[in-house]
C-alpha positions as CSV (number, residue, x, y, z in Angstrom):
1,X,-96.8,-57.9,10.2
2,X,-98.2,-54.8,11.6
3,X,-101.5,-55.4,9.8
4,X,-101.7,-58.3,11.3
5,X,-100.6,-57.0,15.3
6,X,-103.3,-54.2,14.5
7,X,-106.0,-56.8,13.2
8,X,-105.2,-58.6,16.5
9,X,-105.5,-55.6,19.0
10,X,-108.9,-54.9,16.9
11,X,-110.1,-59.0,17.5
12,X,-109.4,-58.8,20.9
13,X,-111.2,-55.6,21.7
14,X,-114.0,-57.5,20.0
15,X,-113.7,-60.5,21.9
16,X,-114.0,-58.2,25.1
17,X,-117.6,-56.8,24.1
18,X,-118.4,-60.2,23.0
19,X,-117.1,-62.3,26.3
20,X,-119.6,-59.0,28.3
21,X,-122.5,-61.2,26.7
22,X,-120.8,-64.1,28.3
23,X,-120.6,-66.4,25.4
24,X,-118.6,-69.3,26.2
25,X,-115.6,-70.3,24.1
26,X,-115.5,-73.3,22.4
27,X,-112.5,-75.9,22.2
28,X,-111.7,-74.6,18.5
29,X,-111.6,-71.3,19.6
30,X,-108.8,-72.1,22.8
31,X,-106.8,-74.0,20.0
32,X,-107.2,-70.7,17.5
33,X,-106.6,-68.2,20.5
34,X,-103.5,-70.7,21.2
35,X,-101.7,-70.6,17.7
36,X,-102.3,-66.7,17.8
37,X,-100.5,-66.8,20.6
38,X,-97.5,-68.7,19.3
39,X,-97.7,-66.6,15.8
40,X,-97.4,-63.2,17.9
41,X,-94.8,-64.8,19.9
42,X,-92.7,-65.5,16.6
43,X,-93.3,-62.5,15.4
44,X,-92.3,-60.5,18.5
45,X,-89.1,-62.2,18.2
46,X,-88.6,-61.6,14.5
47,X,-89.3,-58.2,15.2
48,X,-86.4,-57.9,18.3
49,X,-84.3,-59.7,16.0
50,X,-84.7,-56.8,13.1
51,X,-84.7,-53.8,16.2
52,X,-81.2,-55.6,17.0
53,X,-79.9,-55.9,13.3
54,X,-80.9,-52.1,13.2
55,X,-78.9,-51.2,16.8
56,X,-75.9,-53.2,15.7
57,X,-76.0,-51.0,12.5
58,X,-76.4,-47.7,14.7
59,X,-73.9,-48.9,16.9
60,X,-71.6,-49.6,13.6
61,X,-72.6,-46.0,12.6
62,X,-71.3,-44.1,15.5
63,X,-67.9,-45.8,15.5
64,X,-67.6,-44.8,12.1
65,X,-68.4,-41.1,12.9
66,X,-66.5,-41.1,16.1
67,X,-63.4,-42.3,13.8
68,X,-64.8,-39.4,11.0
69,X,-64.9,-36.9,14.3
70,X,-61.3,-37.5,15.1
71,X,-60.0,-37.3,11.7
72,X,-61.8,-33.6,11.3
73,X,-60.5,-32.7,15.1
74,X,-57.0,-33.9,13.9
75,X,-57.5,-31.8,10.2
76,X,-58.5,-28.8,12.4
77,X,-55.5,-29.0,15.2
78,X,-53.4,-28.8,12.2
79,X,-55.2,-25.9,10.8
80,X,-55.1,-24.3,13.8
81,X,-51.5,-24.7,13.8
82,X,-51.1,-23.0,9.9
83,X,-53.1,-20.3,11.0
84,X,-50.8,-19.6,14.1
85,X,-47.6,-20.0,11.8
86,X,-49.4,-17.3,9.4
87,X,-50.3,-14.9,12.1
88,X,-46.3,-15.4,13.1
89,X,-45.3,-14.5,9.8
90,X,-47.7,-11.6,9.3
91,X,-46.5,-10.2,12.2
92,X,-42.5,-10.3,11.0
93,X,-43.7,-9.1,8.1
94,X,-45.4,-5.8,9.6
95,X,-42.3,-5.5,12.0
96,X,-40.1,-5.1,9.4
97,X,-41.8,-3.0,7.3
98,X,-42.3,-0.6,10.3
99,X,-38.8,-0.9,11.0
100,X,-37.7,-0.2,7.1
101,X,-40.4,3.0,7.1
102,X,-38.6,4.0,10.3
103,X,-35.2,3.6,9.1
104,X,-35.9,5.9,5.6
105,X,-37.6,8.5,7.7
106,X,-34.7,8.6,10.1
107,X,-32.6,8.8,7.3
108,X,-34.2,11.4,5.5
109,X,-34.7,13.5,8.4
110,X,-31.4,13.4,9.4
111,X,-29.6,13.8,5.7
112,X,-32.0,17.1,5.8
113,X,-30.5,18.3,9.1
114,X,-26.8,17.3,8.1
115,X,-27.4,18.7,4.4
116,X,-28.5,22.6,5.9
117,X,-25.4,24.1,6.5
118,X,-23.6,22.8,3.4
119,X,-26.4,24.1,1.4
120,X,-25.6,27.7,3.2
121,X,-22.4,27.3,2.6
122,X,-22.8,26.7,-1.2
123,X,-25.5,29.5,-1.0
124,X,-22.4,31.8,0.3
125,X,-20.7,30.7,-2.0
126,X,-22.3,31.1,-5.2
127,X,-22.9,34.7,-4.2
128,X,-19.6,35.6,-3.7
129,X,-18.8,33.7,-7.4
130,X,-21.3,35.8,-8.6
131,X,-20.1,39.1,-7.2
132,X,-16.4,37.8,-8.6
133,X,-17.9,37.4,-12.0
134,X,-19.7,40.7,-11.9
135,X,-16.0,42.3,-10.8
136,X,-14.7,40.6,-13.5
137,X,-16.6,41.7,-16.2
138,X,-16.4,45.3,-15.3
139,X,-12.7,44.9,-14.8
140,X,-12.6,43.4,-18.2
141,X,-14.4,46.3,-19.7
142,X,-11.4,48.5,-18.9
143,X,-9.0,46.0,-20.1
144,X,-9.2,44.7,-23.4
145,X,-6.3,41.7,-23.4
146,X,-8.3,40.5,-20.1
147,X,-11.8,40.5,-22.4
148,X,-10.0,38.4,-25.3
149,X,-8.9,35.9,-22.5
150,X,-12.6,35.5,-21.3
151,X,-14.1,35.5,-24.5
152,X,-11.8,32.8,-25.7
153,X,-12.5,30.7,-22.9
154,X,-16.2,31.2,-22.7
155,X,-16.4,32.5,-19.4
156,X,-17.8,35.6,-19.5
């Protein structure tokens, strides 16, 4: 069809170096330049018939994207959504870790504090223990029944 259409644009550029030598058209040639007419006619219309078809299609195309479109939008509002549930959690998650951290530190720190002046006091007294031990055994030195008694018993 476009072979045709191109072979006609070709004629008539033709026909308008050929009518500058002023040849006169013939009856046959009115009839022939007549049915060219018509045949261009009918295939201008097939061809807005097919350009149609095709924008009926496009138009067919974009409904089905703008359906696809608002399928993915609805997909990614939920997404969205996850994602803001995760960050949520996440953040729990960080809080109360901080908070657990926070609490064994405390906890440690303060045990450390409380714990000091028992551990003096045990410190006090393990040196007097020792210092009664040391006067025992020097005491048991000078008396004999009193060594038998600490041997026995394991003490000294």
């Amino acid at each position: 069809m476009k072979n045709k259409i191109l072979l006609l644009i070709i004629n008539f550029l033709i026909l308008q170096q050929v009518n500058a030598t002023q040849i006169p058209f013939t009856q046959d040639d009115k009839e022939r330049l007549i049915r060219l007419e018509i045949k261009m006619e009918e295939g201008f219309k097939s061809l807005d018939y097919r350009f149609q078809a095709i924008d009926k299609k496009f138009e067919a195309l974009d409904t089905k994207f703008e359906a696809i479109n608002s399928k993915f939008e609805a997909i990614d509002s939920k997404f969205e959504g996850i994602q803001n549930q995760l960050n949520l959690i996440s953040a729990l998650i960080v809080t109360l870790v901080a908070g657990v951290l926070g609490s064994v530190a405390y906890m440690w720190w303060d045990r450390r504090l409380a714990n000091a002046p028992i551990k003096e006091e045990i410190e006090t007294e393990k040196r007097k223990y020792n210092t009664l031990v040391v006067a025992l055994k020097e005491y048991s030195m000078n008396h004999p029944d009193l060594k038998k008694i600490f041997d026995n018993a394991a003490i000294l």
